[in-house]
C-alpha positions as CSV (number, residue, x, y, z in Angstrom):
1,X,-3.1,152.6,166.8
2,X,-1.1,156.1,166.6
3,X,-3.1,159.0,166.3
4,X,-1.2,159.6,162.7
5,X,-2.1,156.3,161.5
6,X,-6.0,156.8,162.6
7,X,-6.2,159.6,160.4
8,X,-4.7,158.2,157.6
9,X,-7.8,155.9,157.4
10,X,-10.0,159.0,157.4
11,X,-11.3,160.0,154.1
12,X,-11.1,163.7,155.1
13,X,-7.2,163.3,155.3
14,X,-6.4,160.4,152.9
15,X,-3.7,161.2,150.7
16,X,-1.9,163.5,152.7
17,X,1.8,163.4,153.3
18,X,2.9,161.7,156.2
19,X,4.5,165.2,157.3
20,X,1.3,166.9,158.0
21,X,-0.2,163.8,159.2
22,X,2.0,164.0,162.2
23,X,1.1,168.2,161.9
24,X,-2.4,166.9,162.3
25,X,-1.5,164.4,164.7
26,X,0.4,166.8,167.3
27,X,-2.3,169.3,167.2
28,X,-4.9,166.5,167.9
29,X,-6.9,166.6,171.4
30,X,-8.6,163.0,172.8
31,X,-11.8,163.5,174.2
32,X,-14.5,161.4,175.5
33,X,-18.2,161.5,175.6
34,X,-20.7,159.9,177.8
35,X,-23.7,158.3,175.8
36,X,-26.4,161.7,175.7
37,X,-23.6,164.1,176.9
38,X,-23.8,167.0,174.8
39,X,-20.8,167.8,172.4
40,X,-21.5,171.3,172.0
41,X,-24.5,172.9,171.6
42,X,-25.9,176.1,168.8
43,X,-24.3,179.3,169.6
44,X,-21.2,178.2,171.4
45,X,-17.7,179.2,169.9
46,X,-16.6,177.2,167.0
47,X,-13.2,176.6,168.6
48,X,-12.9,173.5,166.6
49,X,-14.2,170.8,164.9
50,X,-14.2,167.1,165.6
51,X,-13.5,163.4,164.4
52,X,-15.2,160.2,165.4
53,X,-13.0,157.7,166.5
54,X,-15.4,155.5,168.3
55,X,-19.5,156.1,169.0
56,X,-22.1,158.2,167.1
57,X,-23.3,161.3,167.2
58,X,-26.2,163.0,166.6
59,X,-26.4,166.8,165.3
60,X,-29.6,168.4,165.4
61,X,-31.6,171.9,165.5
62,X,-34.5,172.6,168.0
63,X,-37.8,174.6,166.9
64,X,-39.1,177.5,170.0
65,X,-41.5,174.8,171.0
66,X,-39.3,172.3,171.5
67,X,-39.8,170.2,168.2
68,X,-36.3,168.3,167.1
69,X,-34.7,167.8,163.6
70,X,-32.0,165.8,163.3
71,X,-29.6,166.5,160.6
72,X,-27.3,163.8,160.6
73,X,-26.3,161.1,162.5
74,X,-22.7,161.1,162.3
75,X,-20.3,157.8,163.1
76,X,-16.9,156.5,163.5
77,X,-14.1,158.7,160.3
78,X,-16.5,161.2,160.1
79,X,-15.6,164.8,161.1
80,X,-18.4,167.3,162.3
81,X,-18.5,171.0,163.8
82,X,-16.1,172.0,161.0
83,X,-18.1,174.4,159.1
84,X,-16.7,177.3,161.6
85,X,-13.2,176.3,160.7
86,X,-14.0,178.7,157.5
87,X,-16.3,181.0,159.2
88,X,-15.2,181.3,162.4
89,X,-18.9,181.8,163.4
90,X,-20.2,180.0,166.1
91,X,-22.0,176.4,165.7
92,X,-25.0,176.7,163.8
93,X,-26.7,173.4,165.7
94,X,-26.3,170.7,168.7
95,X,-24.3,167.6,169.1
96,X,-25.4,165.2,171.4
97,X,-23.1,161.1,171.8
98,X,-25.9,158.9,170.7
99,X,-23.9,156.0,172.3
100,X,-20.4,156.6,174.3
101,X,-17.5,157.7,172.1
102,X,-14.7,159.1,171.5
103,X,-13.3,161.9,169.0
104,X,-10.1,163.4,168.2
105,X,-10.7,167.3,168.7
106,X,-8.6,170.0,166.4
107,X,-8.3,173.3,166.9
108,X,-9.6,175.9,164.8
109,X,-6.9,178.3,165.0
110,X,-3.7,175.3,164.7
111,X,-5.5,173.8,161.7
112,X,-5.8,177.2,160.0
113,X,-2.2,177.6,160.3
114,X,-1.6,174.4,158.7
115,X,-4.0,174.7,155.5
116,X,-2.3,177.9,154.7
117,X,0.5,175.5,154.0
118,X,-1.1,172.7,152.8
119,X,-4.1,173.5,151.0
120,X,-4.9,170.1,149.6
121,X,-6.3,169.7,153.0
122,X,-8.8,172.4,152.5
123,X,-9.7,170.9,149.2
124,X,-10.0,167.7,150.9
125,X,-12.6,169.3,153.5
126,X,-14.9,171.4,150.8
127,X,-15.3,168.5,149.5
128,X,-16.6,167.1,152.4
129,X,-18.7,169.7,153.2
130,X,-20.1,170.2,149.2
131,X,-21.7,166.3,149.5
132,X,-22.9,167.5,153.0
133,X,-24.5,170.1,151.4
134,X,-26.0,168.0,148.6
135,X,-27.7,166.3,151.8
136,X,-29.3,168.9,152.8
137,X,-30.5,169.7,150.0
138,X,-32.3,166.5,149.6
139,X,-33.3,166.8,153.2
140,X,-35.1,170.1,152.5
141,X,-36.6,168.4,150.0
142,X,-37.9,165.8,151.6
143,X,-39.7,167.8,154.4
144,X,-41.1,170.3,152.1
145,X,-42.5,168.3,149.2
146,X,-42.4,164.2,150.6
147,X,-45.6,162.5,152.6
148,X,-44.0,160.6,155.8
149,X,-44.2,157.7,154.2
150,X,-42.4,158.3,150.9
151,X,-39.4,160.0,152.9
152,X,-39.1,156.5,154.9
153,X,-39.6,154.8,151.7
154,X,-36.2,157.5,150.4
155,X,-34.5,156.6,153.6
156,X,-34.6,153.0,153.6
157,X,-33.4,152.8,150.2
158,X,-30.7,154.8,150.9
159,X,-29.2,152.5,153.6
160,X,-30.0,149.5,151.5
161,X,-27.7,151.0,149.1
162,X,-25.0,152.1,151.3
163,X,-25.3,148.2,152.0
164,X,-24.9,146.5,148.5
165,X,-28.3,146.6,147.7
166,X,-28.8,144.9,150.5
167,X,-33.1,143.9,151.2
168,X,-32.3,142.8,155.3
169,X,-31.7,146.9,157.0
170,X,-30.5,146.6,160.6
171,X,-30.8,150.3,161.6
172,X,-28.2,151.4,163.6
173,X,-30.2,154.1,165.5
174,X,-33.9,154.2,167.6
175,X,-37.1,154.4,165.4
176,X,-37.3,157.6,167.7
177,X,-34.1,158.8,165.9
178,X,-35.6,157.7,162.8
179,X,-38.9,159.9,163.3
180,X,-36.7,162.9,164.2
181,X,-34.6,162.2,161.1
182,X,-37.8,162.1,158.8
183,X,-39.3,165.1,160.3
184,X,-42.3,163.4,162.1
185,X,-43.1,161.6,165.1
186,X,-42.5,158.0,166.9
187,X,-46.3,157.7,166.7
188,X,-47.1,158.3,163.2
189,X,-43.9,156.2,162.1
190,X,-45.0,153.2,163.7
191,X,-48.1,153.8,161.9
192,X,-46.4,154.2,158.7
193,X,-44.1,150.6,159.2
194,X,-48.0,149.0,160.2
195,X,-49.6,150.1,157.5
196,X,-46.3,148.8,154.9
197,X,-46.0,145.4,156.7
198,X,-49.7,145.0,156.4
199,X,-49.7,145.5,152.4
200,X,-46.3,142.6,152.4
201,X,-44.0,145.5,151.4
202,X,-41.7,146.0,154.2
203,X,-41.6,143.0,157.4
204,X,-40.8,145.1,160.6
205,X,-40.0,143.5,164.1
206,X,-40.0,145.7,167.0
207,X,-36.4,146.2,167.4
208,X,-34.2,147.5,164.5
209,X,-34.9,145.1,162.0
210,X,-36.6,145.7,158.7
211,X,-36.9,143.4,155.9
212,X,-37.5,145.0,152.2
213,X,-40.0,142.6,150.6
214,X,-41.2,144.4,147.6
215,X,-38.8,146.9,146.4
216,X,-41.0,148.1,143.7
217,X,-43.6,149.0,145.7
218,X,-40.9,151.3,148.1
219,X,-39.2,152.5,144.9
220,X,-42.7,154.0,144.0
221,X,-43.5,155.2,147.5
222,X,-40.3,156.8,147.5
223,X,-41.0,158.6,143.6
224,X,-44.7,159.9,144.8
225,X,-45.8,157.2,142.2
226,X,-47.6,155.2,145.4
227,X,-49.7,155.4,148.0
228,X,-50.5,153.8,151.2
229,X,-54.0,152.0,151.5
């Protein structure tokens, strides 16, 4: 597949005109990452931003001592590192490839030039970035207010609905990644998944599978209307 025809299938750029497609398309750089290579890291230049095309990656913050927070886990169509493109500040956290994988790099200063004659495509992008920012808003949130086990509660009915509704959740990243995401650690989430298998609301294998069993009973976790024995 053509580099214009990728990005056709990214929501960022649907819509746009074939024309600036091939803009896009031209000004596009292939790169490759190694599975826990970083992508950039806070404080260097935001020259660009970038666009999954294969892989995952994960964009976190680090605390003085060390601690990580994962912000997002980002995967194949989704752009990241773009908020400089309307700063032109440096990047405000680190990307590390979660798995190998590729992106399609575009350069801050060519893609400037082209939504000064397109600006559809910046509309397209603040949009982007406004439900971003409605997910961080939720995140903070979280932290601040949640216990541990009603934010893992949130979380895992938030990929059962990105899946249908679906009560089977195969996650697609380390229960590691999943502590760092929730703001705690490996230790006390396995404790968490125990302590939820034991009173039959979730079933939990020791891979990536979890199995929703009583949805009520998450639902209220997830509210503050529940807790764990």
């Amino acid at each position: 597949m053509d580099i214009a025809k990728q990005l056709s299938h990214i929501p960022l750029f649907q819509g746009l005109e074939p024309q600036y497609l091939q803009t896009l398309a031209r000004m596009a750089i292939k790169k490759f990452f190694k599975r826990g290579e970083t992508v950039f890291a806070e404080g260097d230049p935001g020259t660009g931003f970038h666009i999954i095309t294969t892989g995952r990656v994960k964009v976190y913050k680090t605390s003085p001592d060390g601690k990580e927070q994962i912000l997002h886990i980002m995967s194949q169509g989704e752009p990241f590192g773009e908020v400089p493109v309307f700063t032109g500040q440096r990047f405000p956290a680190y990307a590390d490839a979660l798995t190998d994988t590729s992106t399609l790099f575009i350069p801050r200063d060519d893609f400037i030039n082209l939504i000064r004659t397109e600006p559809s495509v910046a509309l397209s992008m603040l949009s982007v970035l406004s439900q971003r920012l409605k997910g961080f808003t939720v995140l903070i949130e979280d932290l601040s207010l949640r216990e541990v086990p009603a934010r893992l509660a949130a979380y895992l009915l938030y990929i059962s609905e990105r899946n249908q509704g679906a009560d089977d959740i195969n996650l697609d990243i380390s229960k590691t990644q999943l502590a760092g995401i929730l703001g705690t650690i490996p230790e006390t989430l396995s404790r968490i998944l125990a302590r939820m298998t034991k009173e039959e609301i979730i079933e939990s294998d020791d891979k990536r599978h979890i199995r929703i069993c009583d949805r009520t009973a998450v639902e209220e976790l997830a509210a503050g209307q529940r807790r764990l024995a």
